[in-house]
N, CA, C, O and CB atoms as a CASP TS submission, in Angstrom:
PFRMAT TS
TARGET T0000
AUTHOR 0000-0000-0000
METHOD Language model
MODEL 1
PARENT N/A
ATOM      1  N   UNK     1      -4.656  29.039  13.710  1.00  0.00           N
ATOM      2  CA  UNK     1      -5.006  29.549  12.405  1.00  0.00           C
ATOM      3  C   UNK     1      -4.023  28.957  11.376  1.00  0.00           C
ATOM      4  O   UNK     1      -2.835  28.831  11.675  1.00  0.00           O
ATOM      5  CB  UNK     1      -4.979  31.117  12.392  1.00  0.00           C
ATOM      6  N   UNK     2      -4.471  28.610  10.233  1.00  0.00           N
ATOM      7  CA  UNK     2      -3.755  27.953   9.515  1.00  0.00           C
ATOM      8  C   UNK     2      -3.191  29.086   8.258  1.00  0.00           C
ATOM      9  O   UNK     2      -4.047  29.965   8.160  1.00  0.00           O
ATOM     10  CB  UNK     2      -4.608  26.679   9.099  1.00  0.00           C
ATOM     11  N   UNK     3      -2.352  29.264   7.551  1.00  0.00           N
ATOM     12  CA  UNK     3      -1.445  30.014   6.815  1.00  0.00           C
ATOM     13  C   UNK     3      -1.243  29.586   5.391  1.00  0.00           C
ATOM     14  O   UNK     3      -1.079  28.371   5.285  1.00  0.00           O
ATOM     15  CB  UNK     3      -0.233  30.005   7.481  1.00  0.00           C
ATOM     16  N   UNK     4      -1.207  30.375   4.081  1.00  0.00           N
ATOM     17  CA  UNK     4      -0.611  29.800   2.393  1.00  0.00           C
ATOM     18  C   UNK     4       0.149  30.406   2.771  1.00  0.00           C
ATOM     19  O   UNK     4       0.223  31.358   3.548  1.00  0.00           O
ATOM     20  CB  UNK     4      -1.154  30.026   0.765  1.00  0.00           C
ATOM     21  N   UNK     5       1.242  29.450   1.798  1.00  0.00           N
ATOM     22  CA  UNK     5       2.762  29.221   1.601  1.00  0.00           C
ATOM     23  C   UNK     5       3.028  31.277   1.558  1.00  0.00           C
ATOM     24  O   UNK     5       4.128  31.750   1.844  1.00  0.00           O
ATOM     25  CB  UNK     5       3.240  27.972  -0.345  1.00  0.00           C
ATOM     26  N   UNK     6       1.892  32.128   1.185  1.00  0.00           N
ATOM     27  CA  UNK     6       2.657  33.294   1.176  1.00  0.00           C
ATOM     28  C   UNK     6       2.038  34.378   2.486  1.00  0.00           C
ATOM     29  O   UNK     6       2.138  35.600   2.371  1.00  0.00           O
ATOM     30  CB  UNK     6       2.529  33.951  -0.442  1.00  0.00           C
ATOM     31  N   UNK     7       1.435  33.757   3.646  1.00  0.00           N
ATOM     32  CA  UNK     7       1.263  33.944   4.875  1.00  0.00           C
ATOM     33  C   UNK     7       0.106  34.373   5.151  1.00  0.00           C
ATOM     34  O   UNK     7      -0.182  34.694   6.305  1.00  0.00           O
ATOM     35  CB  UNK     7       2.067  34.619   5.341  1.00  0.00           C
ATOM     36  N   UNK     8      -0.963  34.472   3.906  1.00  0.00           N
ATOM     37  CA  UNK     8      -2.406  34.992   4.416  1.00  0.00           C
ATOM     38  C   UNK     8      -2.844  33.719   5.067  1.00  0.00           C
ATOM     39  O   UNK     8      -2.460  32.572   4.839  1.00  0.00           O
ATOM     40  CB  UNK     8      -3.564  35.558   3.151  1.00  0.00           C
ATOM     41  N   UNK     9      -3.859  34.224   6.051  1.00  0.00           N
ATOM     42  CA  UNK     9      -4.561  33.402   6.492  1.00  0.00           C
ATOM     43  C   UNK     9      -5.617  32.683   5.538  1.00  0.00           C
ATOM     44  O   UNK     9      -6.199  33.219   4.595  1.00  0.00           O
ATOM     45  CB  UNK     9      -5.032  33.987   7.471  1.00  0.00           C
ATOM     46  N   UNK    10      -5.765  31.221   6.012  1.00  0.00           N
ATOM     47  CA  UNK    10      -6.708  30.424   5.058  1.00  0.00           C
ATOM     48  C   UNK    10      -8.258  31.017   6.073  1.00  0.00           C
ATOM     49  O   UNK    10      -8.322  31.231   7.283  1.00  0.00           O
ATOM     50  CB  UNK    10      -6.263  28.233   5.013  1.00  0.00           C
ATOM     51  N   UNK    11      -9.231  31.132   5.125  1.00  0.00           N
ATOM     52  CA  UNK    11     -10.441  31.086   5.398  1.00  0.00           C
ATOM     53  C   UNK    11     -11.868  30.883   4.483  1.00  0.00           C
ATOM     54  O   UNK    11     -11.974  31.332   3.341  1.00  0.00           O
ATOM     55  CB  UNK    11     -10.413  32.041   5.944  1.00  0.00           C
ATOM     56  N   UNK    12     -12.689  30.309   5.017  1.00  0.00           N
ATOM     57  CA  UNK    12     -13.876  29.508   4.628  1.00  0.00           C
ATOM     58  C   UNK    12     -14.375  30.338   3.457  1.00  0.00           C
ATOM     59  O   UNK    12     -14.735  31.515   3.488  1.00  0.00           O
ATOM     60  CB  UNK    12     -15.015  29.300   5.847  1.00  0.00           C
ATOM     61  N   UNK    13     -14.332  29.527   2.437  1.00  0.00           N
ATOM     62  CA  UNK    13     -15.090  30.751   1.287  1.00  0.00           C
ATOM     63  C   UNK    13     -13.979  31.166   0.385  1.00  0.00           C
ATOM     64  O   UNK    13     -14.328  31.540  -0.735  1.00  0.00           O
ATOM     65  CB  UNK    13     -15.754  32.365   2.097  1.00  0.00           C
ATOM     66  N   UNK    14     -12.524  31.169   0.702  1.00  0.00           N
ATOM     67  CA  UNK    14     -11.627  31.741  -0.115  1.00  0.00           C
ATOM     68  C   UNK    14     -11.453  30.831  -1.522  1.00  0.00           C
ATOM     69  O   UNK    14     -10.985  29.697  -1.626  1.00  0.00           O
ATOM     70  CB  UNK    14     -10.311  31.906   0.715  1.00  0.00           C
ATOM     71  N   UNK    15     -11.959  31.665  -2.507  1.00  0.00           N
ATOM     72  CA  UNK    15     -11.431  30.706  -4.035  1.00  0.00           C
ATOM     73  C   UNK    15      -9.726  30.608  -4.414  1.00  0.00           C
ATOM     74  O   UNK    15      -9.009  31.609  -4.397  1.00  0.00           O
ATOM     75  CB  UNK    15     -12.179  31.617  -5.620  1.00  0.00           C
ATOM     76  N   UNK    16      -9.283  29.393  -4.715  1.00  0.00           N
ATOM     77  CA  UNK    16      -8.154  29.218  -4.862  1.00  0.00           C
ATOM     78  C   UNK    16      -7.805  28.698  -6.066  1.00  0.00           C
ATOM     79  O   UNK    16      -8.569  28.461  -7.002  1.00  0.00           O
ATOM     80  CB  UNK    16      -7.780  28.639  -3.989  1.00  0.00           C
ATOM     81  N   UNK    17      -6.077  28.445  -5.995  1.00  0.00           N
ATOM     82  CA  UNK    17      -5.822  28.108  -7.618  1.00  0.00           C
ATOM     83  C   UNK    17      -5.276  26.373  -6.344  1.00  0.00           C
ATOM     84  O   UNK    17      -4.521  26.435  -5.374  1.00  0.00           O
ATOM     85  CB  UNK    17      -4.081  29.561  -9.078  1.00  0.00           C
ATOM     86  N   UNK    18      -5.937  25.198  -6.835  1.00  0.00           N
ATOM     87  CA  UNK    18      -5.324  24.112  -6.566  1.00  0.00           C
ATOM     88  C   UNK    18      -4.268  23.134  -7.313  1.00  0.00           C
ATOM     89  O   UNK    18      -4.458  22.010  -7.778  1.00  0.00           O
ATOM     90  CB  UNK    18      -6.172  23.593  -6.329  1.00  0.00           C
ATOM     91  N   UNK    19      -3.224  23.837  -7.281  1.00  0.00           N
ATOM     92  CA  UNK    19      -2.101  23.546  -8.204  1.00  0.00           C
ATOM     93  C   UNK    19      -2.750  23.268  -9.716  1.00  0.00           C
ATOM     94  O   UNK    19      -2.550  22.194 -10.283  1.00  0.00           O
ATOM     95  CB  UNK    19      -1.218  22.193  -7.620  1.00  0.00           C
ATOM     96  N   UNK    20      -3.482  24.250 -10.269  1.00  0.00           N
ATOM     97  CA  UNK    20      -3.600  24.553 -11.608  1.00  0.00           C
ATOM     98  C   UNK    20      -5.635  24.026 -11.161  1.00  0.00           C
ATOM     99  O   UNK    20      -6.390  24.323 -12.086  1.00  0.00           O
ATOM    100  CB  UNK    20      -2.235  23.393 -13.006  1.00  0.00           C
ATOM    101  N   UNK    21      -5.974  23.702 -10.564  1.00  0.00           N
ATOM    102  CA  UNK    21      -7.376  23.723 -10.685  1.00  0.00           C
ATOM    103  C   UNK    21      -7.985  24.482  -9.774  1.00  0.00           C
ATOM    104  O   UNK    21      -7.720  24.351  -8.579  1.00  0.00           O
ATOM    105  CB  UNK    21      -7.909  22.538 -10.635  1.00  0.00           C
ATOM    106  N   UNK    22      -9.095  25.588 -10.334  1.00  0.00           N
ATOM    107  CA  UNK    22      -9.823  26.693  -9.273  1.00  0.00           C
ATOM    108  C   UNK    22     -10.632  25.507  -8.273  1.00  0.00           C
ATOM    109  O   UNK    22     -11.277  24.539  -8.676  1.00  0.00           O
ATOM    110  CB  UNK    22     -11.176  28.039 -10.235  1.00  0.00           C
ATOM    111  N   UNK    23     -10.345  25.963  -6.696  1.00  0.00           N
ATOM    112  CA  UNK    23     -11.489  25.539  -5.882  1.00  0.00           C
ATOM    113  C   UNK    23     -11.818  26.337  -4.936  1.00  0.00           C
ATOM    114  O   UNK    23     -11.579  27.443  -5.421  1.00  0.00           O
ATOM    115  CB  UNK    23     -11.349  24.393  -5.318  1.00  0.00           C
ATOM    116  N   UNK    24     -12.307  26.531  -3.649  1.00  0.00           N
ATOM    117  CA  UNK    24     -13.195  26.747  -3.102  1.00  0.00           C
ATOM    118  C   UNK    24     -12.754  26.185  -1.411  1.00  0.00           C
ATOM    119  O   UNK    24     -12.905  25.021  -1.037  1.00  0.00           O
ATOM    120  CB  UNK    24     -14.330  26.159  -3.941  1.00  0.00           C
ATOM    121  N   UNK    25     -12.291  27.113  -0.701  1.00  0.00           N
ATOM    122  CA  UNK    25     -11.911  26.663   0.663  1.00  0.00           C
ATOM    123  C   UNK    25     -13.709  26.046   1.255  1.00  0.00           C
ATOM    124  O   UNK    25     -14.549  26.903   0.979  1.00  0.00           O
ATOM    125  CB  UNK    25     -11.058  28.301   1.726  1.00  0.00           C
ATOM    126  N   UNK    26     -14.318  24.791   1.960  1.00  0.00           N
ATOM    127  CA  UNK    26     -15.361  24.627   2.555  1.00  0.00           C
ATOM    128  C   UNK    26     -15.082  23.946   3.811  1.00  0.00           C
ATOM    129  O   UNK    26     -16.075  23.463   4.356  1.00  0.00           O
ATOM    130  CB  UNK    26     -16.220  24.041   1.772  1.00  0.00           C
ATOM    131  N   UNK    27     -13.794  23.772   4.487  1.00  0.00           N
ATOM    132  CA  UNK    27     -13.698  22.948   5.701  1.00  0.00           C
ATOM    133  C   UNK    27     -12.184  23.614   5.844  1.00  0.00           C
ATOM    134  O   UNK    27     -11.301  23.870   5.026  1.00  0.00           O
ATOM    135  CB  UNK    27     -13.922  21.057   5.548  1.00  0.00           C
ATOM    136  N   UNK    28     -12.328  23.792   7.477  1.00  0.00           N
ATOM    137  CA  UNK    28     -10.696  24.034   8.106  1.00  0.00           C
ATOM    138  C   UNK    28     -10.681  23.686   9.323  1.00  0.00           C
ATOM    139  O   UNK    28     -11.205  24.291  10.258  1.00  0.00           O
ATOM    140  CB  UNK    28     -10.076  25.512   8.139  1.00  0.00           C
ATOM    141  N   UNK    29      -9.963  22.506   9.366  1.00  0.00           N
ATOM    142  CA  UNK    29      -9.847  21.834  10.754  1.00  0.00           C
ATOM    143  C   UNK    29      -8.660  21.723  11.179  1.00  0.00           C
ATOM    144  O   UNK    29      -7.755  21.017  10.736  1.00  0.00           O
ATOM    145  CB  UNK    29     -10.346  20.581  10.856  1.00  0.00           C
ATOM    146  N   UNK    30      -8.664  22.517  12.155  1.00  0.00           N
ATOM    147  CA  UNK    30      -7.664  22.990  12.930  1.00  0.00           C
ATOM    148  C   UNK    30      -7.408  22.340  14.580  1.00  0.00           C
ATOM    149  O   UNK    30      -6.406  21.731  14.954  1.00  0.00           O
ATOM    150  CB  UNK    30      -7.981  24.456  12.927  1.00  0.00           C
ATOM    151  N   UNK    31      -8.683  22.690  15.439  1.00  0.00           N
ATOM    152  CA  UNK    31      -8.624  22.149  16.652  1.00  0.00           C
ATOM    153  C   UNK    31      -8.145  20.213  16.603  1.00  0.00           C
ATOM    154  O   UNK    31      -8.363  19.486  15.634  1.00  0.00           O
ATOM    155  CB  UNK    31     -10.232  22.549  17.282  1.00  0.00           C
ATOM    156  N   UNK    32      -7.556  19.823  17.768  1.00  0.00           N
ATOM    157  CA  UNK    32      -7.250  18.633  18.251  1.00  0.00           C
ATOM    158  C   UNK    32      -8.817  17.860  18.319  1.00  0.00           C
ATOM    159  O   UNK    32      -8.847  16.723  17.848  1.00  0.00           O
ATOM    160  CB  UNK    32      -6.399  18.827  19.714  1.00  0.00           C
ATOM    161  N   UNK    33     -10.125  18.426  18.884  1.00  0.00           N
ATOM    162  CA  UNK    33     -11.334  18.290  19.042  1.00  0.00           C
ATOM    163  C   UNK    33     -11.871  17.608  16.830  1.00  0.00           C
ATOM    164  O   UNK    33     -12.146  16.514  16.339  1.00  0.00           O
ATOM    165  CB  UNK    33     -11.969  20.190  19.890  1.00  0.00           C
ATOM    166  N   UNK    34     -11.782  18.609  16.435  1.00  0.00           N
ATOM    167  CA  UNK    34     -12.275  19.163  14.943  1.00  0.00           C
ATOM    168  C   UNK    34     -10.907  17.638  14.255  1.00  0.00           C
ATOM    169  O   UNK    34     -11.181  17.008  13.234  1.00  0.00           O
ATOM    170  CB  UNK    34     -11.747  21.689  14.471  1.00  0.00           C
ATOM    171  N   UNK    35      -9.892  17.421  14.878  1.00  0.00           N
ATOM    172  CA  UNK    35      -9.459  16.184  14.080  1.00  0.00           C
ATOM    173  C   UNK    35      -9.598  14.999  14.155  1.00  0.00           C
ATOM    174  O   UNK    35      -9.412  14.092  13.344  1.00  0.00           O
ATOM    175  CB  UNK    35      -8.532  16.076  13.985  1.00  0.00           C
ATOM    176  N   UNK    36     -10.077  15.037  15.583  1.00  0.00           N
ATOM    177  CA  UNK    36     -10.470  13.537  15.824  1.00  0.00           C
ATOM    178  C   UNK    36     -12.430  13.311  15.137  1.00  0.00           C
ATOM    179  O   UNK    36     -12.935  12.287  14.677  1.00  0.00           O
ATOM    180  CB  UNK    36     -10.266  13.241  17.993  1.00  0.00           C
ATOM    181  N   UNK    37     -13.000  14.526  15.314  1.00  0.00           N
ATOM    182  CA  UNK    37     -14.507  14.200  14.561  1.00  0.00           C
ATOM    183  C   UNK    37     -14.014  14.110  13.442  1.00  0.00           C
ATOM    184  O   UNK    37     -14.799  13.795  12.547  1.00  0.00           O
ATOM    185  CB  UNK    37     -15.803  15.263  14.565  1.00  0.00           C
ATOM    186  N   UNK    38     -13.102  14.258  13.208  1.00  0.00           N
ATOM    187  CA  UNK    38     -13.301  13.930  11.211  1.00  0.00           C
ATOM    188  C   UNK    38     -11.858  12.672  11.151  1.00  0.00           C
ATOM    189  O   UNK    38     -12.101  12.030  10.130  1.00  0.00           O
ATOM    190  CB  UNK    38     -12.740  16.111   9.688  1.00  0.00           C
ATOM    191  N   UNK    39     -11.136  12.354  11.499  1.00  0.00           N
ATOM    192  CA  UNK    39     -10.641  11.363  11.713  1.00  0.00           C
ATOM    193  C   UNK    39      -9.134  11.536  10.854  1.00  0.00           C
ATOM    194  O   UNK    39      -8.409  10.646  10.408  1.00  0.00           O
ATOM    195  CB  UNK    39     -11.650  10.271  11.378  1.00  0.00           C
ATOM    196  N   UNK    40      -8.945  13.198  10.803  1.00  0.00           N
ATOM    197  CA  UNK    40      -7.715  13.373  10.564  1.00  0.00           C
ATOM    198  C   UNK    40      -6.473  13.257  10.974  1.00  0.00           C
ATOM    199  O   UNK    40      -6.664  12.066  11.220  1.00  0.00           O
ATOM    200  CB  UNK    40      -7.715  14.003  10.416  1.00  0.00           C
ATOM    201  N   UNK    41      -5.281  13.419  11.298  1.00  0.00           N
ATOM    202  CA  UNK    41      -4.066  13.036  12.057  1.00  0.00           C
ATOM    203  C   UNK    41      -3.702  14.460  11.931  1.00  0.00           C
ATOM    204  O   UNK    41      -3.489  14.556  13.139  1.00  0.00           O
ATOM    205  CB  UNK    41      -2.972  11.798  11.467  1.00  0.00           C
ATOM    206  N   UNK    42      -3.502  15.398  11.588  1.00  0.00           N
ATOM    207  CA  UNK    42      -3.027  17.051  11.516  1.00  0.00           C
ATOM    208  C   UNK    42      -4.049  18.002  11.200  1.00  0.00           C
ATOM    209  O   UNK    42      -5.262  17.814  11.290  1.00  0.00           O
ATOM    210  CB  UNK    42      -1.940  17.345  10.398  1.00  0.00           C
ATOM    211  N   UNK    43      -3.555  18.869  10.885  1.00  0.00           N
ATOM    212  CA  UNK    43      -4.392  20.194  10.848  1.00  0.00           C
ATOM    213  C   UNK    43      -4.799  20.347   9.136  1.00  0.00           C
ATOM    214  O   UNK    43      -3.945  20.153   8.270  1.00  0.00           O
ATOM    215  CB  UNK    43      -3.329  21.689  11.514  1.00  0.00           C
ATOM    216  N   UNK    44      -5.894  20.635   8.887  1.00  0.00           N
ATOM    217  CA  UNK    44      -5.881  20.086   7.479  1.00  0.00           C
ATOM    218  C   UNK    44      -6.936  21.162   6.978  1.00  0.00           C
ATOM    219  O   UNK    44      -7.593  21.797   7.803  1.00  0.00           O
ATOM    220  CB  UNK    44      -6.347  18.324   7.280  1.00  0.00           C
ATOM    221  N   UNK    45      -7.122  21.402   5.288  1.00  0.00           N
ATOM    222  CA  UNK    45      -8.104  22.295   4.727  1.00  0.00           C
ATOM    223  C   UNK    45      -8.804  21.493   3.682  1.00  0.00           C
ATOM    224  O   UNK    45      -8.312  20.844   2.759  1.00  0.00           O
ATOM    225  CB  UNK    45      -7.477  23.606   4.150  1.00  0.00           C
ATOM    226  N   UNK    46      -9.750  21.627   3.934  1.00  0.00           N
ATOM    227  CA  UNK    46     -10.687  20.976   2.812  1.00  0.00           C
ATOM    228  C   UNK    46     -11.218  21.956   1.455  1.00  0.00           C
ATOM    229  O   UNK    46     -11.968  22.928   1.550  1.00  0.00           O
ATOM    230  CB  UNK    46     -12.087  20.469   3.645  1.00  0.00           C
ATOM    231  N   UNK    47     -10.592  21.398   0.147  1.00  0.00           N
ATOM    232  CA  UNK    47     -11.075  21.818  -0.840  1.00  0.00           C
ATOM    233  C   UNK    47     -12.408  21.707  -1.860  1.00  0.00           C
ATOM    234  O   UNK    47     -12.409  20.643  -2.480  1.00  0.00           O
ATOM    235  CB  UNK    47     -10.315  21.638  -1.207  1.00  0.00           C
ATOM    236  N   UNK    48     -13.097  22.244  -2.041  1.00  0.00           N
ATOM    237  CA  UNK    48     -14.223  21.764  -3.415  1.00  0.00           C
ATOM    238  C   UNK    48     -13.539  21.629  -4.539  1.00  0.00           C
ATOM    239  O   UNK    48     -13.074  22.769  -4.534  1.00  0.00           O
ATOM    240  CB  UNK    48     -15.440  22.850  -3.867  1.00  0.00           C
ATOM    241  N   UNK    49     -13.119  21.171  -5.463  1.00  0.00           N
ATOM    242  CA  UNK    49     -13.065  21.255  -6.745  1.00  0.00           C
ATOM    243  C   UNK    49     -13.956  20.625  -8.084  1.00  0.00           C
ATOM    244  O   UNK    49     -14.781  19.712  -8.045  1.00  0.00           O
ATOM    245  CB  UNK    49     -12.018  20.936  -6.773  1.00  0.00           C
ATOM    246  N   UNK    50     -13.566  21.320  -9.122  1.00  0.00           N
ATOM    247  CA  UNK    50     -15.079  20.750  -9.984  1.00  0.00           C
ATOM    248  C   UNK    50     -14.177  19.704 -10.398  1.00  0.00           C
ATOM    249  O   UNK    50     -14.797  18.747  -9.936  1.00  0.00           O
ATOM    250  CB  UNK    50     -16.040  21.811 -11.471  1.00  0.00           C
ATOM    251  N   UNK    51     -13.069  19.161 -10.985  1.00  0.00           N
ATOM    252  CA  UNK    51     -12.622  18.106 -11.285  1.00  0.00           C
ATOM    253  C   UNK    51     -11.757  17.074 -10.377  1.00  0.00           C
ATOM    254  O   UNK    51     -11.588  15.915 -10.756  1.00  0.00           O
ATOM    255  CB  UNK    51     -12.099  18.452 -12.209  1.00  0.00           C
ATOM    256  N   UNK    52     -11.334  17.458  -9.419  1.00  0.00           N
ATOM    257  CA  UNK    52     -11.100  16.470  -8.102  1.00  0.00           C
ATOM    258  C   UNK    52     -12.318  15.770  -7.616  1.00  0.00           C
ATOM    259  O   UNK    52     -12.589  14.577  -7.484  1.00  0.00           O
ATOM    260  CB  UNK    52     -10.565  17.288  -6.820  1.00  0.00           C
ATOM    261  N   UNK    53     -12.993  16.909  -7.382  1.00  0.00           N
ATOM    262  CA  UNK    53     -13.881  16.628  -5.827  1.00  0.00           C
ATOM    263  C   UNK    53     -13.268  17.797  -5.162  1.00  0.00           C
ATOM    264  O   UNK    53     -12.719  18.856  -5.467  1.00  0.00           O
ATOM    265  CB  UNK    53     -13.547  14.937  -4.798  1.00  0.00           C
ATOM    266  N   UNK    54     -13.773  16.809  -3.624  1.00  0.00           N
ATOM    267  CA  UNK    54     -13.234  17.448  -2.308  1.00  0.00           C
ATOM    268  C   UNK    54     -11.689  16.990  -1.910  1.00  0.00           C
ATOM    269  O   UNK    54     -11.445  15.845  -2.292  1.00  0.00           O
ATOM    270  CB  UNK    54     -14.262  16.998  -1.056  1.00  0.00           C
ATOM    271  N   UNK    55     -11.165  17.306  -1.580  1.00  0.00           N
ATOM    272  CA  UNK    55      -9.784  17.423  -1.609  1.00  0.00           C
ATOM    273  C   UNK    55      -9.036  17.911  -0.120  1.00  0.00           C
ATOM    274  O   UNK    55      -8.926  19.086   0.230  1.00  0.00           O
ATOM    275  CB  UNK    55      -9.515  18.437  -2.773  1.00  0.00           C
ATOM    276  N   UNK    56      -8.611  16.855   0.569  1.00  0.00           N
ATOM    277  CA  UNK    56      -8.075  17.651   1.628  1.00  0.00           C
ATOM    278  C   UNK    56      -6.454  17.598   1.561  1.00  0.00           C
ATOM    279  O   UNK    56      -5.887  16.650   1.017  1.00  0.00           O
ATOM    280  CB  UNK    56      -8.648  17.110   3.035  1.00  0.00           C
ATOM    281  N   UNK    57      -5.698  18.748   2.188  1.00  0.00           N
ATOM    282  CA  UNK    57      -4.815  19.063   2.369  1.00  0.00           C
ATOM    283  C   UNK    57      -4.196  19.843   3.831  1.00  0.00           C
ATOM    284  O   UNK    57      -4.758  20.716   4.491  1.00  0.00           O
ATOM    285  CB  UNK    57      -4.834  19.507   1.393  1.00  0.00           C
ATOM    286  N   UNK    58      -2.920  19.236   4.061  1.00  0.00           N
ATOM    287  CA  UNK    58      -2.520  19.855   5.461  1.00  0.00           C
ATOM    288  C   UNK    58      -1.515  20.541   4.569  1.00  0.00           C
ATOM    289  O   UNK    58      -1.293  20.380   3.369  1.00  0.00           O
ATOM    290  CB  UNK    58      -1.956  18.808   6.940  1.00  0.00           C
ATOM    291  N   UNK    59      -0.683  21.749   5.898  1.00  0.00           N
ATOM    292  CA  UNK    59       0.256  23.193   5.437  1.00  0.00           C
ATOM    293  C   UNK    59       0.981  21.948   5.454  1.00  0.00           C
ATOM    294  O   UNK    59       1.418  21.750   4.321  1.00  0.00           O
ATOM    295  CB  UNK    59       0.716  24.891   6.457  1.00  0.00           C
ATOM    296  N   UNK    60       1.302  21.018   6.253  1.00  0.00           N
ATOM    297  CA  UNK    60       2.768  20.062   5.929  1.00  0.00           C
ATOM    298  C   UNK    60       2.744  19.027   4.800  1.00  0.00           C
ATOM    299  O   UNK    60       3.571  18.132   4.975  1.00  0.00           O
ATOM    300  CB  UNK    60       3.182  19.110   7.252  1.00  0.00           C
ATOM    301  N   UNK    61       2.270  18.958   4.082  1.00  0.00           N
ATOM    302  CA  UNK    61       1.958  18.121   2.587  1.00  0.00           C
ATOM    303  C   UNK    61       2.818  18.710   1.938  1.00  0.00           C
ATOM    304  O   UNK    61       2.899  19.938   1.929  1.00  0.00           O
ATOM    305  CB  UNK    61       0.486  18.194   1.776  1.00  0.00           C
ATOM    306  N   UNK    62       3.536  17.999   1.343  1.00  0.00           N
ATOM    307  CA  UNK    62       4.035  18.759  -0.198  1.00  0.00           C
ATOM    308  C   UNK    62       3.329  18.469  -0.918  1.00  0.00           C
ATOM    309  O   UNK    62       2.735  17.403  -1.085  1.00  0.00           O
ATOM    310  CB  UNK    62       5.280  18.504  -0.913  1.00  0.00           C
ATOM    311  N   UNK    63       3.298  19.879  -1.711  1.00  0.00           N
ATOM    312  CA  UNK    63       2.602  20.652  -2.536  1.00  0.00           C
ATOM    313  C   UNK    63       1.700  21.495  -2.142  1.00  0.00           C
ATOM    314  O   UNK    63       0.792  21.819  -2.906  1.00  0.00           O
ATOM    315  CB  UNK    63       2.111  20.042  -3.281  1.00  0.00           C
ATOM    316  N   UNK    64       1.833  22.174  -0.425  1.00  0.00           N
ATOM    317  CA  UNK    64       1.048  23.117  -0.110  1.00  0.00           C
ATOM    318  C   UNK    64       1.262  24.165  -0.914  1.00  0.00           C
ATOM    319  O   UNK    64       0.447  24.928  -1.433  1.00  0.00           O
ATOM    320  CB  UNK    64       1.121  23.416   1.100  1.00  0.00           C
ATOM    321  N   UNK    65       2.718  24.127  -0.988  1.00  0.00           N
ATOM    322  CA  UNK    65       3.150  25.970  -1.676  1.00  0.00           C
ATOM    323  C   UNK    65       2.008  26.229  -3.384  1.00  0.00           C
ATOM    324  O   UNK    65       1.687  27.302  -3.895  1.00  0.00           O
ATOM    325  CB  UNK    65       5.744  25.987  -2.435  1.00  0.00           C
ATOM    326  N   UNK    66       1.742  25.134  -3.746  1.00  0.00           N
ATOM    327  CA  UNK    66       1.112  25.079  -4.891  1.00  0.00           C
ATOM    328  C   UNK    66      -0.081  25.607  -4.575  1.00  0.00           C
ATOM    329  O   UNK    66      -0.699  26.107  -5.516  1.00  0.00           O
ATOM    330  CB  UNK    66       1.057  23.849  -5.480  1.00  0.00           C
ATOM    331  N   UNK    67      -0.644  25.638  -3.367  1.00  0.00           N
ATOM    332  CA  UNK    67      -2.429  26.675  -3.700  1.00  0.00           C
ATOM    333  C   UNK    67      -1.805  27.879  -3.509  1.00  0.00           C
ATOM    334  O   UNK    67      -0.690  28.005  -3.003  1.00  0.00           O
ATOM    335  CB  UNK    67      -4.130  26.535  -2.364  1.00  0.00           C
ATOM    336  N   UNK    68      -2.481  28.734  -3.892  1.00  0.00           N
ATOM    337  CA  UNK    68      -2.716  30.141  -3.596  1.00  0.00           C
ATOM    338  C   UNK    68      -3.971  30.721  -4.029  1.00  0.00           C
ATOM    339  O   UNK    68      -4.685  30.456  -4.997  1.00  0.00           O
ATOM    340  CB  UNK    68      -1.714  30.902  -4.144  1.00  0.00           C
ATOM    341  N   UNK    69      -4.099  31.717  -2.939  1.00  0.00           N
ATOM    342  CA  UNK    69      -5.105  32.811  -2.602  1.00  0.00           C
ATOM    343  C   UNK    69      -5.478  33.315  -4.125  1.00  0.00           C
ATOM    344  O   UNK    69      -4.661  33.920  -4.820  1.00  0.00           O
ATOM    345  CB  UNK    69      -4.406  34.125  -1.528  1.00  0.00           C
ATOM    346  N   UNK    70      -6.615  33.039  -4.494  1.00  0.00           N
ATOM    347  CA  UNK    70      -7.357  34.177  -5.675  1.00  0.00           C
ATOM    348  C   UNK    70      -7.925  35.081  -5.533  1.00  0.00           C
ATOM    349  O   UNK    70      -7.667  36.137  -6.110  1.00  0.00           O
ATOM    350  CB  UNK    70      -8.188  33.882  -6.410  1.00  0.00           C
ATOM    351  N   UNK    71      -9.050  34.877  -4.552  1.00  0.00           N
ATOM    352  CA  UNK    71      -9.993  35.623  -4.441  1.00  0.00           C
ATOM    353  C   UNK    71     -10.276  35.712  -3.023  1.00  0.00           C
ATOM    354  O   UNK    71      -9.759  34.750  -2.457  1.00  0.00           O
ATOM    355  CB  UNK    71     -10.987  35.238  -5.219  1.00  0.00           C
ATOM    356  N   UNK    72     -10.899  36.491  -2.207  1.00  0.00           N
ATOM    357  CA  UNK    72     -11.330  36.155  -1.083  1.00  0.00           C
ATOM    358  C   UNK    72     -12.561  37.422  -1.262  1.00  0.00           C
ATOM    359  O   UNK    72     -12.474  38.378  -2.032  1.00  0.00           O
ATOM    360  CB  UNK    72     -10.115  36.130   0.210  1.00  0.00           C
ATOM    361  N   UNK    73     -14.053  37.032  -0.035  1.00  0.00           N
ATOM    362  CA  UNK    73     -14.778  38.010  -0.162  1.00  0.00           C
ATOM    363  C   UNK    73     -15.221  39.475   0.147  1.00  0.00           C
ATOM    364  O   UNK    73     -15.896  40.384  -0.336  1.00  0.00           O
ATOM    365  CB  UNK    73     -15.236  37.610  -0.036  1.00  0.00           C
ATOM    366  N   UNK    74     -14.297  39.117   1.449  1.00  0.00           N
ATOM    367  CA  UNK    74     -13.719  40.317   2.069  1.00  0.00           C
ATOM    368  C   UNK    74     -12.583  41.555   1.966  1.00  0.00           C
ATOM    369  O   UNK    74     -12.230  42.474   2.706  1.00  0.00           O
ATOM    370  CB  UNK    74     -13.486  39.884   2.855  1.00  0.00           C
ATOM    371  N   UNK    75     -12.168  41.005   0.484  1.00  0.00           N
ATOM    372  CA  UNK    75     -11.241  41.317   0.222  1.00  0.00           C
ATOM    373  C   UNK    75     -11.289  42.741  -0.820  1.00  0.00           C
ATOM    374  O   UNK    75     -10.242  43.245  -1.227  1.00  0.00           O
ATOM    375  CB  UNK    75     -10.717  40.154  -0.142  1.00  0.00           C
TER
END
């Protein structure tokens, strides 16, 4: 399970602040299986954004601490 810099769990659907732009958690690839189909090297989260794009990011990137949790639906 992958973790934000302030320990909630990341999950599918959660709206975020992407270091100053709102997006949209739509991919979390986690398994060893789930990195080689997508041709990642780590464990990584995929963002929507309306002015990026899609956007991926691993917890070991700097500038993870920069997303955080907005919204979630379950919440």
């Amino acid at each position: 399970m992958l973790f934000y810099f302030d320990g909630r769990p990341v999950q599918l659907g959660d709206e975020v602040d992407f270091d100053g732009e709102p997006g949209i958690v739509v991919e979390i690839i986690e398994t060893t299986d789930q990195q080689q189909d997508t041709g990642m090297d780590s464990q990584t989260v995929g963002f929507k954004t309306d002015r990026l794009g899609e956007v991926y990011q691993s917890p070991s990137d700097r500038g993870w601490d920069g997303i955080v949790l907005i919204n979630r639906s379950d919440e």
